[in-house]
C-alpha angles and dihedrals in degrees: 000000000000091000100047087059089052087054094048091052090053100057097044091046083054091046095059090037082062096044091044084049098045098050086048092120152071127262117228118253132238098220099162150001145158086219148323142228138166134223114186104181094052100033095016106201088007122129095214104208124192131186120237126200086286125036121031118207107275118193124193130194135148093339101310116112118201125193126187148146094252141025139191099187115179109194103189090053085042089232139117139180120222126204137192127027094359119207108193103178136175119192109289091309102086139006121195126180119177129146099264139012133197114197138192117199093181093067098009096246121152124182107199126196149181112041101349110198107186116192132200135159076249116050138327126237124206120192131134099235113034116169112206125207108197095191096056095029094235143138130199138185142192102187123071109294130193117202119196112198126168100284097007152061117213129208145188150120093242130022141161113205111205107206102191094054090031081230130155133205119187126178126190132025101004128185134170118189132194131161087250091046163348133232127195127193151166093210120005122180099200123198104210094193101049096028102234130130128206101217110208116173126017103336131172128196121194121209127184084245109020142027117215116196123202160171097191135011160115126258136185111210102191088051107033094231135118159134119272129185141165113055094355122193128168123183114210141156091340101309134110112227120194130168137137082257131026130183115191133175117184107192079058085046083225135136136178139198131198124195129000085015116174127182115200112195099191081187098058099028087238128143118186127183138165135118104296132021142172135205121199110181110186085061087046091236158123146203136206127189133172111047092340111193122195127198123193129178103229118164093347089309147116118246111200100202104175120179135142090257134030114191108181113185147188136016119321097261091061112019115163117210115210121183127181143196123028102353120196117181129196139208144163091237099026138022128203153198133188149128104270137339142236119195118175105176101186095063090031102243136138118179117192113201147211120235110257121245129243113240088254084053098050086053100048110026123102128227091254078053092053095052104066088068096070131099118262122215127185122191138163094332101324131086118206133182142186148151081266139027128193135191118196119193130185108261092223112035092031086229118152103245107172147003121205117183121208130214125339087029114189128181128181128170134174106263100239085212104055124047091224102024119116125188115221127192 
């Protein structure tokens, strides 16, 4: 019996915790009408308000004041729907105007239509459907929306504008456009107040100078600069930059590139690759660190130039390719191996070279000593080496036309008449 009382006590405490909960809101106020009527067999419950020559429907609830032509307010529901030349305000925060409005003043939704015109300090969003959401101070829309800040205008076919972070977050078909730039994107998160935009899915931004291609990145809008990863590309000075992650800038006219990096150079028919790279346009060059691998086209032919760092300088009529540190080249017809490279295409020369010597070095080592420093090349049977070695090409045809071998010069090649003679120079 006693706990039958216990159990009584409890529903009926819950009871009055759910009433309590459930009148936890405002109703919404009448403030204003030119008349009213009801029709119950058409709008059943529903306070039907009209506006006259004088006095439009005003509704007022939780700080939102909403004007129309027309009004089916239910009281008991605590919603009404307003018709006609809707003005939905909130303090001097934000100002909508569309064609309809439902409202619910029970969870502060509002579903907005016909030519919906949403205005903000910040930024202004035209769609035809928004859905507001009061409590989180949120809007959403389904239909194609356009979206006017101070420098840009912002499109896409959904979108969820978050006010108290003056954050937005489109989804399909995204684009930003500004007279500096444009930004395509499959999914975009955009920061109204800092400028700055998060690019998930294929995305494309447009500069005046440069096109960046990505599945996944950051970009500051105000500087032209960002963070770009998955599937990376950035097209610049007529080059081709790829990498898991890039970093560009554009008023610096830089650009970086971390893991699996490759530089096409469609002038120069160069391709460069290695783990980390840097472009620095207005010196017209470019490095390279970490098993850096260089291709160039020469006599219809690949050259292989590795190294741990390419530097290529200068404008396209005269680049300059450096490498350094255990050098190995590679050709169909020669291989090679130095210290460190010099290539000059536009005179035709290539210099391989001998690691220099520290001053104890130069004091102790032999000749023999001296001599595994220098630069190795193999071509057709014969090996040569050197304390330089050049190779001279025809400008026009890109055919190798000489080698000269400076200082120390050894030259060794299997005797076609003997099985194990060898001829030496």
């Amino acid at each position: 019996m006693q706990m039958s009382v216990r159990f009584i006590a409890f529903l009926i405490a819950s009871l009055v915790n759910i009433i309590a909960m459930s009148q936890d809101y405002k109703i919404i106020e009448i403030r204003q009408a030119g008349g009213s009527k009801q029709d119950q067999e058409i709008f059943p419950g529903a306070n039907i308000l009209f506006k006259n020559s004088e006095k439009r429907v005003l509704l007022f609830h939780e700080g939102a004041l909403i004007e129309s032509d027309l009004a089916y307010f239910y009281s008991k529901d605590n919603y009404f729907k307003a018709i006609g030349n809707v003005i939905f305000t909130q303090g001097d925060s934000l100002r909508m105007t569309c064609s309809n409005i439902e409202y619910d003043g029970k969870t502060q939704m509002a579903l907005a239509k016909g030519n919906v015109f949403l205005k903000r300090p910040d930024m202004s969003l035209t769609t035809n459907k928004l859905n507001l959401n009061r409590l989180n101070n949120e809007a959403f829309y389904k239909t194609k929306g356009v979206i006017v800040d101070s420098s840009s205008t912002l499109t896409s076919n959904k979108g969820r504008y978050f006010m108290n972070e003056k954050k937005y977050r489109f989804t399909s078909d995204v684009t930003i456009e500004n007279p500096e730039y444009s930004v395509k994107s499959d999914r975009l998160d955009y920061y109204t107040e800092i400028n700055q935009a998060y690019l998930f899915g294929k995305s494309k931004i447009e500069g005046e100078t440069y096109t960046i291609e990505c599945e996944r990145g950051f970009y500051d809008l105000d500087r032209e600069k960002g963070i770009f990863k998955k599937n990376a590309t950035l097209y610049y000075n007529n080059k081709i930059i790829k990498g898991d992650s890039l970093f560009f800038e554009s008023e610096k006219e830089y650009a970086a590139a971390t893991k699996n990096v490759s530089i096409v150079d469609s002038l120069n028919n160069s391709i460069i690759t290695g783990h980390y790279g840097e472009i620095f346009k207005a010196l017209d060059s470019a490095i390279i660190t970490r098993r850096a691998l260089s291709i160039n086209i020469v006599d219809k032919d690949s050259l292989f130039i590795h190294a741990d760092t390419l530097v290529a300088t200068g404008p396209e009529e005269r680049r300059i390719l450096r490498a350094y540190y255990d050098v190995r080249i590679l050709k169909s017809d020669l291989r090679g191996r130095s210290d460190s490279l010099f290539l000059d295409e536009s005179i035709g020369l290539t210099k391989l070279l001998n690691k220099p010597l520290t001053k104890i070095q130069e004091q102790i080592f032999t000749e023999a000593d001296r001599n595994k420093n220098n630069p190795v090349l193999w071509f057709d049977k014969s090996q040569m080496s050197g304390n330089q070695i050049l190779l001279l090409s025809n400008i026009q045809t890109k055919k190798l036309d000489s080698l000269k071998i400076n200082g120390n010069v050894f030259i060794i090649e299997k005797d076609t008449l003997s099985e194990k003679g060898f001829n030496q120079i």
